[in-house]
C-alpha positions, -999 to 999 in steps of 0.1 A, spaced: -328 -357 300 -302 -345 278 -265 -331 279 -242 -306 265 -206 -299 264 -194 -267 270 -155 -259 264 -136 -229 263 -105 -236 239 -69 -227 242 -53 -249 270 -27 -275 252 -36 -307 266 -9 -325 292 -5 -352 312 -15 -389 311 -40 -409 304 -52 -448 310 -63 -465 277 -99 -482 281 -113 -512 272 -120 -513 233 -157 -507 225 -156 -525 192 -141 -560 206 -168 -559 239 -202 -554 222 -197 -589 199 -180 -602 233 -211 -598 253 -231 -614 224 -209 -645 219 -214 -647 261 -252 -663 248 -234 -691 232 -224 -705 269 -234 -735 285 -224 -716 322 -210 -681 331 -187 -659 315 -167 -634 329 -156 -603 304 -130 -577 321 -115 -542 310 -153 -535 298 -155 -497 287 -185 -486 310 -197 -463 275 -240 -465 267 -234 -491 239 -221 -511 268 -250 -505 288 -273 -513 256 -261 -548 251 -262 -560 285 -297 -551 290 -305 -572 260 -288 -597 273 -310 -589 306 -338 -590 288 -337 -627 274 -333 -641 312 -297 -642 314 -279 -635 346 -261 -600 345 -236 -586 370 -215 -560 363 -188 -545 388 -185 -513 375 -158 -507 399 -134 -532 384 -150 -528 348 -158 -563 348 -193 -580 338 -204 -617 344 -231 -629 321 -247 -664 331 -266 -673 302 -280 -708 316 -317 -690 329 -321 -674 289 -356 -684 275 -368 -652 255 -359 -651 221 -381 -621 210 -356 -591 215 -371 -554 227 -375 -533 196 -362 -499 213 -329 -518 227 -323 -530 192 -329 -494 184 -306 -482 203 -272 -504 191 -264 -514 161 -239 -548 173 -277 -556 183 -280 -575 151 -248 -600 165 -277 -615 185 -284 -635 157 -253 -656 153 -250 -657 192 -287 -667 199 -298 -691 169 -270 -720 176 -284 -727 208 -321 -717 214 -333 -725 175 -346 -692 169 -342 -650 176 -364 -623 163 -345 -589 163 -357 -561 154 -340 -535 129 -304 -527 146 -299 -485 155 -261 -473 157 -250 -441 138 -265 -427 106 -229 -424 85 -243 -439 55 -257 -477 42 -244 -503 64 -259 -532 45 -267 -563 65 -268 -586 33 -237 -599 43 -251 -613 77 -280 -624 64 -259 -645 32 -235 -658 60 -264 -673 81 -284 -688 55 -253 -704 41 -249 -722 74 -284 -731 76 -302 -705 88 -341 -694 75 -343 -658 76 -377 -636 71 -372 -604 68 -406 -599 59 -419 -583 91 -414 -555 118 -383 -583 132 -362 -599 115 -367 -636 123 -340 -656 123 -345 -698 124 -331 -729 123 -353 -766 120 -317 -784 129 -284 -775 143 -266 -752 121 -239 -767 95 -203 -754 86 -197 -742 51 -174 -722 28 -185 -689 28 -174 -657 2 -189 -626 9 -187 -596 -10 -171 -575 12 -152 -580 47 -180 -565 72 -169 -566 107 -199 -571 126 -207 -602 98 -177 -616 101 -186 -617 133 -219 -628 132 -206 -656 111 -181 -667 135 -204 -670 171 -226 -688 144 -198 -710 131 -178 -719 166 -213 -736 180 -223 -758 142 -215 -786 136 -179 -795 114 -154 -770 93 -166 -734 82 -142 -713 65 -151 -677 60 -131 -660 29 -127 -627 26 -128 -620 61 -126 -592 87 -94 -589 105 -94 -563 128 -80 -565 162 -114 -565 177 -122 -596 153 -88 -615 169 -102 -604 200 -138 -623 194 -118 -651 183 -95 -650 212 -125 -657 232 -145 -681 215 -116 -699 219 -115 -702 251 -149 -715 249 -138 -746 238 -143 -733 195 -111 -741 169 -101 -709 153 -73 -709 125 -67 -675 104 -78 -651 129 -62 -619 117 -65 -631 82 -88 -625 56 -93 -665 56 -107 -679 91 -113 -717 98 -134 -725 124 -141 -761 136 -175 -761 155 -184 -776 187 -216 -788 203 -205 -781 238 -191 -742 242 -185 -734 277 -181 -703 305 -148 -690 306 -130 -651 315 -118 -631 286 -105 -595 288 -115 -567 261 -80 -553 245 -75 -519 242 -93 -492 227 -68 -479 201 -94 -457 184 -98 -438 220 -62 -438 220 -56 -419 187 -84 -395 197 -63 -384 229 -33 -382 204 -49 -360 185 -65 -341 210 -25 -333 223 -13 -326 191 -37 -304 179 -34 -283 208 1 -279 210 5 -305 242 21 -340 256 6 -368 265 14 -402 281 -11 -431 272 -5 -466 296 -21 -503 282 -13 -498 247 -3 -526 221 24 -513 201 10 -537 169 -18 -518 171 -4 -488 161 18 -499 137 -13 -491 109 -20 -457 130 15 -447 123 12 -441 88 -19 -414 89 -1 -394 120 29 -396 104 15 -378 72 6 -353 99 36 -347 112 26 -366 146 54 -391 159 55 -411 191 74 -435 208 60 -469 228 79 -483 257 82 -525 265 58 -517 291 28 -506 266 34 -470 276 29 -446 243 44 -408 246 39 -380 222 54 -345 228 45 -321 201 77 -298 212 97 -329 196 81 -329 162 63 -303 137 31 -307 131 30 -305 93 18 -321 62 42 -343 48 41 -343 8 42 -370 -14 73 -370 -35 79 -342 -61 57 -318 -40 24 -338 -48 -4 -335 -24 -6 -365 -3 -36 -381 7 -52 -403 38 -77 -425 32 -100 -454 51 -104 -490 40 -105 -521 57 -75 -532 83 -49 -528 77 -60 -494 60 -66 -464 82 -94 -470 99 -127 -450 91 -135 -445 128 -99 -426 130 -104 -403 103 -126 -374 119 -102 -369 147 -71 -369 117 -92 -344 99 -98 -320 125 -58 -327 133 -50 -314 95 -69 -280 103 -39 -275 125 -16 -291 106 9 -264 78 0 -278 44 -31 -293 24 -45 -327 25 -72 -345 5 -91 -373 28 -110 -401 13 -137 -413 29 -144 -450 11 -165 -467 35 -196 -442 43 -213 -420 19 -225 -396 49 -197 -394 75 -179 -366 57 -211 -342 65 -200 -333 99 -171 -310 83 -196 -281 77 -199 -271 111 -157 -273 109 -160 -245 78 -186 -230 97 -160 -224 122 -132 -212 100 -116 -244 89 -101 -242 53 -123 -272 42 -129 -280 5 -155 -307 1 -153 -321 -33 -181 -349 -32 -194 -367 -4 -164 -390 -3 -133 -361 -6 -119 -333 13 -92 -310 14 -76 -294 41 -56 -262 42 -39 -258 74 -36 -241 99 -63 -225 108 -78 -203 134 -107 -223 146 -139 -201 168 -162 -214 190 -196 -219 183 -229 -242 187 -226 -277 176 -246 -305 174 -234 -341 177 -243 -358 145 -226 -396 158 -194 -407 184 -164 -400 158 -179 -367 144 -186 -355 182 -153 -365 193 -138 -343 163 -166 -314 174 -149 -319 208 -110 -317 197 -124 -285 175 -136 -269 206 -102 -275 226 -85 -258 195 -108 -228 189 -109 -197 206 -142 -185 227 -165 -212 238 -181 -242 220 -213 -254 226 -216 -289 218 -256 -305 218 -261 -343 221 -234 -349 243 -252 -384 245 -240 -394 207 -205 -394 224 -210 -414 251 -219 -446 230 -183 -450 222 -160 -425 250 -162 -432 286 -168 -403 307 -144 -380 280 -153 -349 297 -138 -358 331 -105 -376 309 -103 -344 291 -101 -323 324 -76 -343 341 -53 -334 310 -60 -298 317 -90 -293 290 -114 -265 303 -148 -289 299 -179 -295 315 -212 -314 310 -244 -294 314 -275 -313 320 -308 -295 298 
C-alpha cells in the first residue's frame, strides 16, 4: 500500500522540535556491527525505512537483531551470521547495501550483493569501492547478476588514492581496513561527520583510527574487533530542513541535541539567505524569523551571489533542495550549483510549475528570483531531499498540495508528518 501527503499551506511553523538520530552515520553503523566478534549495541537510531532495510539484511545473514523502537536503540549480535548471499530486493531497496562488502568480506571470506537501490539523482559510481577493496586484497567479479566479492587470505593494509572522496567508499574502505592485517592509509578521504562517526565506533571495537575528519585516515587493523555500544550523532541534515521549513514560512523554531560544529559549514548557505540562529551550551539551536530578514545577501559590488555543493566542508548536496525552496521566499536572486549529481536539480519543475521564479540554465545551475507566491498542486516524490522540498513548498503555497510517494520520504525523515503537526503544519498522511 501506498501514501500521500496532503497539506494545506499558510500556517508559519512554531514551536520545538527534538533532533533525531543521523541517517547517514547509522546505515554504515549497522554494517560495521558484522565485523564483531559478540553484540553490539547502536542508540539514537532514526526508526526511518532505510533503517529498517539494513537491519533486515543484517537479519537475513543469521545475525541476531533486536530493536527497541521505544528507546531507538538496536542490538545486533552477529556471532550466529553464516549467509553470505544477500537478498536481491533488500539490496534493491538501499543503496548503503553495498557497505556490506567491507563489513562482510574481513571475516566470513566472501559476500555476494546484489546491485545497491537508493535514489535516482544521477551516477553514483561504485569504482571507487571496488578500487579500494581490490587494493586491500579483495577479488571482485562483477561479471554476474551479484557482485561477488572474495578474498583467498585475510585482507592486507595499503595506501590507497582514490579519485574522488566518496562517502559510502570511504567507508567501505575503512570497515575493510579496521579488521586487515597492518597500516592502511586512505588519501583523499571523506570527512564528514557521519564518517567521524563510523570511525568513532570502529574504534571502540578495538580498530586504530588517526585522521578521522581528514582527508588522510590511518587505520591500524586488528584481528580481533569486538561488541561494544555506540550512539548515532545527530541528524544535521533533518535539522536544516526544520530550519528551513520555519523560515520559509514566516515562523520560530527551537531545535534540542544539536552540535554547534556541525553547523558551523550550514551557516554560510543560511546566511546567504538571510537565515541566522543562535546555539546554546546545552545543544539547543533557536531561529526566529521576526529577528532577521529573510533576504538574499549579495556578493560585493551588487554581484549575484551563489550557493553551491561539494564535498565537507562545502554545503552539502543533501541540504540544497530545502535552501532552494528557502530562496523562492527569500527577496533577491540566487544561482545554485549542483556539482555532485547530474539529475537532482529536475525536481525544480514541479516548483515553476507552482509559480516559483526558477531559471534552469543546465542540469547543474539555477536561478532563483524571490519571493514568490507559491499554489498548491499535485506532486510526486521523485527521492528524500526533493520530497522534503515538495513538502516545505506545500507549507508555503496557498490551497492544498498533493504530495504522491510519501514513501520516497520516509527513507531519510522519521514520521515528518506528525513532527510537522506538532509545529502547527496543517498535514496528514492518506493511505491509497
Amino acid at each position: 500500500m501506498t501514501s500521500q501527503f496532503v497539506i494545506r499551506g499558510g500556517n508559519p511553523l512554531r514551536g520545538r522540535h527534538s533532533t533525531p538520530g543521523n541517517k547517514n552515520a547509522a546505515l554504515p553503523m549497522i554494517s560495521s556491527a558484522m565485523l564483531a566478534d559478540s553484540p553490539v549495541t547502536i542508540t539514537n537510531i532514526p526508526l526511518i525505512r532505510d533503517v529498517r532495510s539494513m537491519l533486515e539484511i543484517v537479519s537475513s545473514t543469521g545475525a541476531g537483531v533486536s530493536l527497541d523502537e521505544k528507546a531507538h536503540s538496536v542490538t545486533i549480535d552477529p556471532r550466529n551470521a553464516s549467509n553470505t548471499v544477500l537478498p536481491p530486493n533488500l539490496c534493491a531497496g538501499v543503496r548503503t547495501s553495498i557497505l556490506f562488502a567491507g563489513a562482510m568480506l574481513p571475516r566470513f571470506g566472501q559476500v555476494e550483493i546484489s546491485p545497491p537501490g537508493g535514489d535516482v539523482i544521477g551516477r553514483r559510481r561504485l569504482d571507487p569501492h571496488f578500487d579500494g577493496l581490490t587494493r586491500l586484497g579483495a577479488s571482485i567479479d562483477t561479471g554476474t547478476p551479484r557482485f561477488k566479492f572474495s578474498s583467498g587470505k585475510r585482507l592486507k593494509g595499503a595506501r590507497i588514492i582514490l579519485d574522488e572522496a566518496s562517502v559510502t567508499a570511504t567507508e567501505n574502505i575503512l570497515m575493510a581496513a579496521a579488521a586487515a592485517e597492518g597500516e592502511t592509509i586512505r588519501y583523499n578521504a571523506a570527512c564528514e561527520p557521519h564518517v567521524q562517526n563510523l570511525c568513532a565506533m570502529l574504534s571502540s571495537m578495538g580498530a586504530a583510527i588517526e585522521g578521522a575528519g581528514t582527508n588522510r585516515v590511518t587505520v591500524h587493523g586488528t584481528d580481533a574487533l569486538h561488541g561494544c555500544s555506540a550512539r548515532v550523532d545527530p541528524d544535521y541534515i533533518e535539522s536544516a530542513s526544520f530550519i528551513a521549513a520555519a523560515a520559509a514560512t514566516g515562523g520560530s523554531i527551537t531545535i534540542t541535541g544539536v552540535r554547534e560544529e556541525d553547523f558551523e559549514i550550514l551557516r554560510r548557505p543560511f546566511e546567504r539567505l538571510g537565515v541566522k540562529w543562535t546555539i546554546d551550551r546545552n545543544g539547543e539551536l533557536s531561529f526566529d524569523s521576526s529577528n532577521c530578514e529573510i533576504k538574499v545577501a549579495e556578493d560585493a559590488f551588487g554581484a549575484i551571489p551563489r550557493i553551491d555543493d561539494g564535498i565537507w566542508p562545502a554545503t552539502p548536496t543533501d541540504v540544497l533542495s530545502v535552501l532552494i525552496v528557502l530562496a523562492t521566499q527569500a527577496q533577491g536572486m540566487v544561482l545554485f550549483f549542483e556539482k555532485m549529481f547530474e539529475s537532482r536539480m529536475y525536481f525544480v519543475d514541479n516548483l515553476i510549475n507552482m509559480g516559483a521564479k526558477i531559471v534552469q540554465c543546465d542540469p547543474h545551475r539555477i536561478v532563483v528570483t524571490g519571493p514568490s507566491t507559491l499554489r498548491g498542486t499535485q506532486l510526486l516524490s521523485p527521492d528524500i531531499r526533493a520530497g522534503m522540498a515538495l513538502i516545505l513548498a506545500g507549507l508555503c503555497a496557498s490551497g492544498e498540495t498533493t504530495i504522491r510517494n510519501a514513501e520516497s520520504i520516509d527513507r531519510g525523515y522519521e514520521s515528518v508528518e506528525t513532527a510537522l503537526s506538532e509545529l502547527g503544519a496543517d498535514i496528514s498522511r492518506i493511505k491509497c
